[in-house]
PAPASE-560178 format. One line per 2 residues: number of its first residue (from 1); their letters; for each residue x, y, z of N, C-alpha, C, O. Coordinates in pm, whole numbers, plus 50000, padded with zeros to 5 digits. Atoms other than C-alpha are relative to their C-alpha. Layout:
BEGIN
NUM	a	X Y Z X Y Z X Y Z X Y Z; ...;
This chain:
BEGIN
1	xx	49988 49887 49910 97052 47903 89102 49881 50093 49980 49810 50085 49879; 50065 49853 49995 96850 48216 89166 49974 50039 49861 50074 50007 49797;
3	xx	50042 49935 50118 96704 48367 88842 49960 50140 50049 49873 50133 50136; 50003 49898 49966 96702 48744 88892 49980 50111 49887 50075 50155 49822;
5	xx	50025 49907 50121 96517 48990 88640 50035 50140 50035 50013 50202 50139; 49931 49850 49995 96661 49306 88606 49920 50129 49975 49872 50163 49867;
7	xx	50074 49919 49970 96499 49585 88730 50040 50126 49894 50159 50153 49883; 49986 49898 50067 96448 49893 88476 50048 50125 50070 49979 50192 50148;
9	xx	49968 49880 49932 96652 50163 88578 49923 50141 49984 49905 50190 49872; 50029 49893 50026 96501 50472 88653 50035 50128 50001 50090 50141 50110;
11	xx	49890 49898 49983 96649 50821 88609 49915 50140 49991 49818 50137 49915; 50085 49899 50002 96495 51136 88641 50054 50097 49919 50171 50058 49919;
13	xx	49962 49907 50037 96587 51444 88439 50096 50139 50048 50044 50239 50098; 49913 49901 49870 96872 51672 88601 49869 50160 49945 49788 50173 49853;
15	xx	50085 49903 50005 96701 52013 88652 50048 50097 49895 50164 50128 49870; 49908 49899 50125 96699 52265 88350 49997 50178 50065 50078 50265 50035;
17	xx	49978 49908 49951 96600 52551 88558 49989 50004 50174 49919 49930 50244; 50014 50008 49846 96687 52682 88939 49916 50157 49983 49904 50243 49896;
19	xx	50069 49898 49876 96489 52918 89182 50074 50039 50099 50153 49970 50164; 49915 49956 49835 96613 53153 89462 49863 49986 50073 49766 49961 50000;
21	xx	50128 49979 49878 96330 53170 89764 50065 50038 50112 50130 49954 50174; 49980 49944 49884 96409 53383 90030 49909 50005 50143 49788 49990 50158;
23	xx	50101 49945 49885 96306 53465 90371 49992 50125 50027 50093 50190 50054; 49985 49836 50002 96204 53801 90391 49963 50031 50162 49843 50032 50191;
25	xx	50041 49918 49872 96234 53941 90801 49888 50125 50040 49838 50147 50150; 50068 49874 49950 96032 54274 90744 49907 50044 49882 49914 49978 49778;
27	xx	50100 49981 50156 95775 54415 90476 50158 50100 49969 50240 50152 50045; 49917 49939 50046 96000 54563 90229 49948 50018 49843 49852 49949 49808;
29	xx	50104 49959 50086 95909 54722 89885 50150 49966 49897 50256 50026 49914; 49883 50033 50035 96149 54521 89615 49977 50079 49859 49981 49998 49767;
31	xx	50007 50025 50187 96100 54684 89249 49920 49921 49947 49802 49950 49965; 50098 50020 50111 95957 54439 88990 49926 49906 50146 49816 49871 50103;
33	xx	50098 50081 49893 95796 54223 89355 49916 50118 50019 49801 50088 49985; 50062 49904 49966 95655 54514 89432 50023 49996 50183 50137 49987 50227;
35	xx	49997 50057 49817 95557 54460 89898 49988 49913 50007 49898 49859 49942; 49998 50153 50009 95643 54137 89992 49992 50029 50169 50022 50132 50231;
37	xx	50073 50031 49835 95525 54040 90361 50129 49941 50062 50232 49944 49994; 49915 50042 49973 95745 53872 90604 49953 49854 49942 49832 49840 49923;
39	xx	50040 50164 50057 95745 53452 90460 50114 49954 49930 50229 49998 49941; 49886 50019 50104 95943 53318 90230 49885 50010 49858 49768 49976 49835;
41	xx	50025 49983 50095 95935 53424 89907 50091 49993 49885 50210 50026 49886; 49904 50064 50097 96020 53286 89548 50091 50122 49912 50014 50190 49844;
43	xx	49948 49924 50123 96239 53507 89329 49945 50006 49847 49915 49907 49780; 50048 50008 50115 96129 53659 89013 50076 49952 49868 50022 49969 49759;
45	xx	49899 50038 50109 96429 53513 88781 50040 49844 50070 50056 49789 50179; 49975 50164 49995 96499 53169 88703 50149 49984 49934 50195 50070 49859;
47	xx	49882 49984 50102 96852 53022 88578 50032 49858 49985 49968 49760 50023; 49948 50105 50083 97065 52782 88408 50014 49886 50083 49979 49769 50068;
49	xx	49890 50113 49923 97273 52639 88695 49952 50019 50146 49903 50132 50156; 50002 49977 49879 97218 52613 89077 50167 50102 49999 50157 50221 50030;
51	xx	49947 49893 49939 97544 52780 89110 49976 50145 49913 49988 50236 49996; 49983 49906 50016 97507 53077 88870 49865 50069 50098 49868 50189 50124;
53	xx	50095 49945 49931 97143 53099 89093 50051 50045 50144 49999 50138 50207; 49962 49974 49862 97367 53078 89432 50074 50153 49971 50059 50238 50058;
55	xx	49961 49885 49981 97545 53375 89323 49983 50128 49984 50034 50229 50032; 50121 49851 49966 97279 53618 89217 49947 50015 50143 49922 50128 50183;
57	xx	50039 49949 49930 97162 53551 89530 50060 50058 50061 50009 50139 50138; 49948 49979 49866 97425 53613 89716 50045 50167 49987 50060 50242 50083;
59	xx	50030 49856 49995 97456 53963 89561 49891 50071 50007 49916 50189 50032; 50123 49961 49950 97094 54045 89605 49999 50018 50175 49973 50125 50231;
61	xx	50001 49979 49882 97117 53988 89951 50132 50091 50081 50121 50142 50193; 49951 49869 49899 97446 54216 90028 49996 50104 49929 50098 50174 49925;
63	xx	50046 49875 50086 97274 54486 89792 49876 50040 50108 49864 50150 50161; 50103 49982 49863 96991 54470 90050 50027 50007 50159 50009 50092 50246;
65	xx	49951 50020 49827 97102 54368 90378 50114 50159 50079 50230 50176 50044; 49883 49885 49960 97292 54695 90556 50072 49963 50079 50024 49858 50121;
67	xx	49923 50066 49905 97546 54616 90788 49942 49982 50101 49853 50059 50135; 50018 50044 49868 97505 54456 91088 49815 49955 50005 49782 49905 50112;
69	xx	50114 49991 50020 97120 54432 90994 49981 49889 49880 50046 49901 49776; 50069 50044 50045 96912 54135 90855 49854 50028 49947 49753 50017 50018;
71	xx	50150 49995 50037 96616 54212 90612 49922 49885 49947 49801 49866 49935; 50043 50114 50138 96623 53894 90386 50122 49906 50009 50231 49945 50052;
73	xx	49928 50098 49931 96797 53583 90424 49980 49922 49884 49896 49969 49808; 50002 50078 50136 96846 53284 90125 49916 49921 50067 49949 49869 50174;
75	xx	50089 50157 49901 96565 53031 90239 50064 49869 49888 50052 49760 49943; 49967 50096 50045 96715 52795 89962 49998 50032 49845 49946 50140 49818;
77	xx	50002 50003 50129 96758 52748 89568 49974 49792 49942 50025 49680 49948; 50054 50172 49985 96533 52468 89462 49967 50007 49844 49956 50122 49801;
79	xx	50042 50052 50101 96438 52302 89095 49890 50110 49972 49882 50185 50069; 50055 49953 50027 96177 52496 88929 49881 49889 49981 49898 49785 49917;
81	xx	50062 50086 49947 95888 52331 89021 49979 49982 50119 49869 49992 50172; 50013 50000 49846 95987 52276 89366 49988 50079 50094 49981 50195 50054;
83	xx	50048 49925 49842 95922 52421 89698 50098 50008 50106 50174 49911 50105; 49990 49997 49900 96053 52514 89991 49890 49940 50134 49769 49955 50153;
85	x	50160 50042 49925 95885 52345 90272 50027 50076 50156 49940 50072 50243;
């Protein structure tokens, strides 16, 4: 029969730290960012877990945002390293 060599599995490293990156709608003047333009932009704190990163953001953004009004929006929480594209 068939002789079939066994392919080396490959595995990558789960991620040790996450990133927030936002989209910022308007110039706005954040503290330690200082003026950030409209774009997306990365957050200055990194963390353990994607979720403990989903839920700083999600109080950053209704510490900012006023009602009914968009300034800043989550563009994503990616690997450290990675990008938003």
């Amino acid at each position: 029969m068939l002789q079939l060599d066994e392919r080396p599995a490959t595995r990558t490293p789960p991620a040790r730290l996450w990133r927030n990156y936002y989209h910022i709608y308007r110039v706005l003047h954040l503290g330690r960012l200082g003026w950030v333009f409209p774009s997306i932009q990365a957050g200055p704190d990194t963390f353990p877990t994607q979720e403990i990163a989903e839920q700083h953001a999600r109080a950053i953004i209704a510490a900012i945002n006023p009602p009914g009004r968009w300034l800043m929006d989550l563009a994503g929480i990616y690997p450290e390293g990675g990008a938003p594209n």
